[in-house]
C-alpha positions as CSV (number, residue, x, y, z in Angstrom):
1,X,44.8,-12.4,7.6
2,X,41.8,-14.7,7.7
3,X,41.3,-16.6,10.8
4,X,38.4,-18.6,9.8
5,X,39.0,-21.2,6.7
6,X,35.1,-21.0,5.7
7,X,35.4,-17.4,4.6
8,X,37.0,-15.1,1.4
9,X,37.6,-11.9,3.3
10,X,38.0,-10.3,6.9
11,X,35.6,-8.5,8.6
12,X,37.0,-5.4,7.6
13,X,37.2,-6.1,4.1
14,X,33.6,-8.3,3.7
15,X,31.5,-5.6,3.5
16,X,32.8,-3.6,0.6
17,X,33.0,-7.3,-1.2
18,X,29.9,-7.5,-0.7
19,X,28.8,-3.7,-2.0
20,X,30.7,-5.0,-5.1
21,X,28.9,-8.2,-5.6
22,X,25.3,-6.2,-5.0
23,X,26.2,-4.1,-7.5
24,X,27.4,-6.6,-10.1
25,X,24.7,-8.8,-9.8
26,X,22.3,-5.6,-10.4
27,X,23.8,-4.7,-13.5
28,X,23.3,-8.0,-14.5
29,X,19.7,-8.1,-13.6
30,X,18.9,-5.0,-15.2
31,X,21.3,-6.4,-18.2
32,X,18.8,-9.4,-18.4
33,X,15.9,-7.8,-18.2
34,X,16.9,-5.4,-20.7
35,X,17.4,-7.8,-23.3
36,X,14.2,-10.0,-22.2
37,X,12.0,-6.5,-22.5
38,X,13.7,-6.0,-25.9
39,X,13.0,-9.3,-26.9
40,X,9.5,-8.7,-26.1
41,X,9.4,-11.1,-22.8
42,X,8.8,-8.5,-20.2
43,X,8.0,-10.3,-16.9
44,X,6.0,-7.6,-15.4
45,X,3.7,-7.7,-19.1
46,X,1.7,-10.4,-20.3
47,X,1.7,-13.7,-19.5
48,X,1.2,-14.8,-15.6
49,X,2.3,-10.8,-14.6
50,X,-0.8,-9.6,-17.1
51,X,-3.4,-12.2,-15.8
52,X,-2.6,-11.5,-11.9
53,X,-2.9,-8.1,-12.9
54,X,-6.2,-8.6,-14.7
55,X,-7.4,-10.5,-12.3
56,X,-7.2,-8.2,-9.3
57,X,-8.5,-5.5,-11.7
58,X,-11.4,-6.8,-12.5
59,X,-12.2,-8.1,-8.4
60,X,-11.6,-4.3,-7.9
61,X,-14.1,-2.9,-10.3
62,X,-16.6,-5.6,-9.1
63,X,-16.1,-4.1,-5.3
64,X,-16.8,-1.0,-6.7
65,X,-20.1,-1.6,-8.3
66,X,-21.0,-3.7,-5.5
67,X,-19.9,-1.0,-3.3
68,X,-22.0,2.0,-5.7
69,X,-25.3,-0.2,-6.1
70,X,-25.4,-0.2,-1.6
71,X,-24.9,3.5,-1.3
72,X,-25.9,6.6,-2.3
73,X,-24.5,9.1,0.3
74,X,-23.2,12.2,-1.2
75,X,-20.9,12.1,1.6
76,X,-18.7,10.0,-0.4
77,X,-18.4,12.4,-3.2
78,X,-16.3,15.3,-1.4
79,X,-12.4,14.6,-1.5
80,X,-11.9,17.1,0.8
81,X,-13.5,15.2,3.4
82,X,-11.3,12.2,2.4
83,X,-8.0,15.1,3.2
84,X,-9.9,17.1,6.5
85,X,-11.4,13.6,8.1
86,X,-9.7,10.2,7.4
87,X,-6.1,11.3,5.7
88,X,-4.4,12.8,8.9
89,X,-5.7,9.5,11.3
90,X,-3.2,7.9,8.3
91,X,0.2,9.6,8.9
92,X,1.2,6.3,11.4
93,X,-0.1,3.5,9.7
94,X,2.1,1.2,8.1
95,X,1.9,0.7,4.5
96,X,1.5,-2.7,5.1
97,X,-1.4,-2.3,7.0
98,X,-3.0,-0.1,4.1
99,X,-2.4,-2.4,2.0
100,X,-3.6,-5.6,3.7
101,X,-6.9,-3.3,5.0
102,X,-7.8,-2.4,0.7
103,X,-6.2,-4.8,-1.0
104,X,-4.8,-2.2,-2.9
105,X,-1.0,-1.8,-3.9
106,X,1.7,-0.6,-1.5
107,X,2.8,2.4,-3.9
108,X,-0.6,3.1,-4.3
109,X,-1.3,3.3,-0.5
110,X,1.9,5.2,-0.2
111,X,0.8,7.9,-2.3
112,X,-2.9,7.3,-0.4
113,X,-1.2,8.0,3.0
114,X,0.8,11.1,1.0
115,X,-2.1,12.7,0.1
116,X,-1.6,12.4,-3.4
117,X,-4.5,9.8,-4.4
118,X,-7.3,9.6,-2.7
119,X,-8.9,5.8,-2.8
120,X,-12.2,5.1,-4.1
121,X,-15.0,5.6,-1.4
122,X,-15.3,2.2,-0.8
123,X,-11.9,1.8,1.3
124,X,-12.9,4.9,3.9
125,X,-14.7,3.4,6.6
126,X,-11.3,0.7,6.4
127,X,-9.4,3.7,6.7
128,X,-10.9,5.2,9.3
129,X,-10.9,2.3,11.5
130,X,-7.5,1.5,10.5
131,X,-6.2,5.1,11.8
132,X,-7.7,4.4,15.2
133,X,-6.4,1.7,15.6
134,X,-2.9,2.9,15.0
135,X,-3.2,6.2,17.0
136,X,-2.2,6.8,20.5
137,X,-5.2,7.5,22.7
138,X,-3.1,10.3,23.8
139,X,-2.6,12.2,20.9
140,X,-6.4,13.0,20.6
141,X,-10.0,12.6,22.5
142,X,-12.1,10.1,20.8
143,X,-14.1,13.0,19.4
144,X,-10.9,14.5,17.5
145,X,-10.7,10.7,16.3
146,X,-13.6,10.4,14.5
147,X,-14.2,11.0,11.3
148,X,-17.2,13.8,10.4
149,X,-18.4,12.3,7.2
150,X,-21.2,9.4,6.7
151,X,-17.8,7.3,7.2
152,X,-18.4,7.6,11.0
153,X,-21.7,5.9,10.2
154,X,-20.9,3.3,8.3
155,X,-18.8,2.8,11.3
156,X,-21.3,2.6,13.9
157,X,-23.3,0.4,11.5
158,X,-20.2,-2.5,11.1
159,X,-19.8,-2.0,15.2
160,X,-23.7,-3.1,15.6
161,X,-23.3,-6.5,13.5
């Protein structure tokens, strides 16, 4: 028995109503896309989706040449460092914050901060900085914070401007 008159259901029933209704009205999403997909009217393809998409491509690969033609430290060419030095400062950053730091995507960053992709030199120093600023001073001295690669600095350098 309802007590209120601007509600369906009672508190105990509401939530699997609403469990129902979720599910429904994913069905019919998927339904719809489905059908827009098969009628070749993917929104995540072509049109707006493609030119956003295109369009932060291409910013990217300008960064990166931008980025290449500035340096020429090999210390930027060993993924290992990326693992031993910059990856484990990562484990308490949110993905948010990767993301917002690289402009890069959040499943990308998550598999960044997984250790399965490691980013394009260009994002380290970011990275770096980033997992300082999330770790506890009292997890680690500031030595054990650092990073051992020319990443530490390109750090020193951005601190000095």
């Amino acid at each position: 028995m309802l007590d209120r008159t601007d509600r369906d259901y009672c508190d105990g029933c509401r939530p699997e109503r609403q469990a129902e209704q979720a599910a429904v009205w994913a069905a019919g999403g998927l339904d719809v896309l489905a059908r827009r997909r098969a009628s070749g009217a993917d929104p995540a393809h072509g049109g707006a989706a493609g030119r956003e998409r295109g369009r932060r491509n291409a910013a990217h690969l300008a960064a990166i040449a931008r980025w290449e033609q500035e340096h020429t430290s090999t210390d930027y060419d060993d993924p290992e460092a990326f693992a031993r030095d910059i990856l484990p400062m990562l484990r308490g950053v949110p993905l948010g914050a990767i993301a917002h730091a690289t402009q890069l995507s959040l499943a990308y960053c998550s598999f960044i901060r997984r250790g399965r992709k490691v980013p394009h030199h260009r994002h380290w120093t970011a990275l770096a900085r980033l997992g300082n600023e999330y770790r506890p001073d009292s997890q680690a001295s500031p030595d054990e914070r650092q990073p051992t690669t020319g990443v530490r600095r390109d750090i020193d350098l951005l601190d000095r401007r």
